[in-house]
C-alpha atoms as one frame of an Amber mdcrd trajectory, in Angstrom:
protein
   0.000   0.000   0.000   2.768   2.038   0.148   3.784   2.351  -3.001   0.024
   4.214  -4.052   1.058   6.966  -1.070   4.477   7.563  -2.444   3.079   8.014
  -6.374   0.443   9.875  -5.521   3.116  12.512  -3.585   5.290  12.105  -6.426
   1.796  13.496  -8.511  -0.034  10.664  -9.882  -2.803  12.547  -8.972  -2.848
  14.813 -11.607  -1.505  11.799 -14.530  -4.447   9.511 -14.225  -7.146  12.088
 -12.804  -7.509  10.441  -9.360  -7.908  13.724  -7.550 -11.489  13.958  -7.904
 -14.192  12.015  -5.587 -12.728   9.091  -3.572 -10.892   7.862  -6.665  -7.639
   7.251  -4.309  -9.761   5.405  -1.161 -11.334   3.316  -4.039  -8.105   2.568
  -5.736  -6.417   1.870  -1.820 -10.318  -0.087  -1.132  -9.986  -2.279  -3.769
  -7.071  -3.833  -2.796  -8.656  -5.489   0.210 -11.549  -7.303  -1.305  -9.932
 -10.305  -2.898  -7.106 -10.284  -0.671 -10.031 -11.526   1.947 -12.064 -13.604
  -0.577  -9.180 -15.264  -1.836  -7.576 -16.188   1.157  -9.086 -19.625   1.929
  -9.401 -21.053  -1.861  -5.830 -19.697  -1.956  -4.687 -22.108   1.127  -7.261
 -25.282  -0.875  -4.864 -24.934  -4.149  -1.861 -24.770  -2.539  -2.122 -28.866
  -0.558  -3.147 -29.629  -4.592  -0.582 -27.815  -6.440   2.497 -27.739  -4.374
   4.145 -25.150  -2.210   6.804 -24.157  -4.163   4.830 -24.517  -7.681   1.836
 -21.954  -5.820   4.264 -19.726  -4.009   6.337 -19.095  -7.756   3.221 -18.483
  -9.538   1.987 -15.862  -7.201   5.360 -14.027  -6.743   5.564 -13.855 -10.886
   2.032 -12.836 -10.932   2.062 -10.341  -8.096   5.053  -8.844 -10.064   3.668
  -8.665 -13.283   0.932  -6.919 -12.119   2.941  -4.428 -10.206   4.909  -3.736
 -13.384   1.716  -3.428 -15.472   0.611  -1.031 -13.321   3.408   1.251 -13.800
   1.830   1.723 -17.532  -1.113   2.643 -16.351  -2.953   5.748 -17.923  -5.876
   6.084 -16.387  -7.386   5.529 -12.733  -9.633   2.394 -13.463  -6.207   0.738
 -14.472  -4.921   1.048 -11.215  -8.116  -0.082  -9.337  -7.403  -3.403 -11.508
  -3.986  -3.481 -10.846  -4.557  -3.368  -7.088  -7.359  -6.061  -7.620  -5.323
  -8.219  -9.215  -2.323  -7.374  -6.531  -4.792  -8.289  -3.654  -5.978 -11.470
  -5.376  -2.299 -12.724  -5.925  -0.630 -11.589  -2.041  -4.286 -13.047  -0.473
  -2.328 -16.830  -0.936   1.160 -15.425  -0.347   1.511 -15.223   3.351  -0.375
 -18.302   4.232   1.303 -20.400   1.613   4.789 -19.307   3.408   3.257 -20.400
   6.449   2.279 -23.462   5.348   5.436 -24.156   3.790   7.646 -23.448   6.887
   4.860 -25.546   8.541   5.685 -28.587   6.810   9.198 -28.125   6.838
């Protein structure tokens, strides 16, 4: 979440429009909703798939997605980005926990 504070100092505010309404506490919302939902199908995949298999996927996803975002042009691309960051880090800290778990 801290990378939305520091571009919006920085004046991403004025690039993709996000200054008007709640743009930015829709764009910081957003983030939150499939980090929740995603949590528990997240930890069901990961006994199926494999630990390290899971974990790699979401780290390359969650990075993609943070790079994609840095192309972003308008607002509603970086209320997908954060969805899509959300829905990859909602199985990233469990599945580490799991994994040390079975260690």
């Amino acid at each position: 979440m801290q990378q939305l504070s520091v571009a919006r100092i920085a004046g991403m505010e004025q690039d993709l429009g996000i200054e008007k309404g709640d743009r930015y506490s829709i764009a910081l919302l957003i983030f939150f909703i499939p980090y929740f939902i995603l949590e528990i199908p997240s930890n069901l995949i990961i006994r199926r798939v494999g630990a390290a298999r899971w974990l790699a996927f979401l780290s390359f996803a969650w990075g993609v997605s943070i790079m994609g975002g840095a192309f972003a042009k308008h607002w509603g691309v970086i209320v997908v980005v954060r969805a899509l960051v959300g829905a990859f880090e909602a199985g990233f800290f469990p599945g580490c926990l799991y994994l040390i778990s079975v260690w």
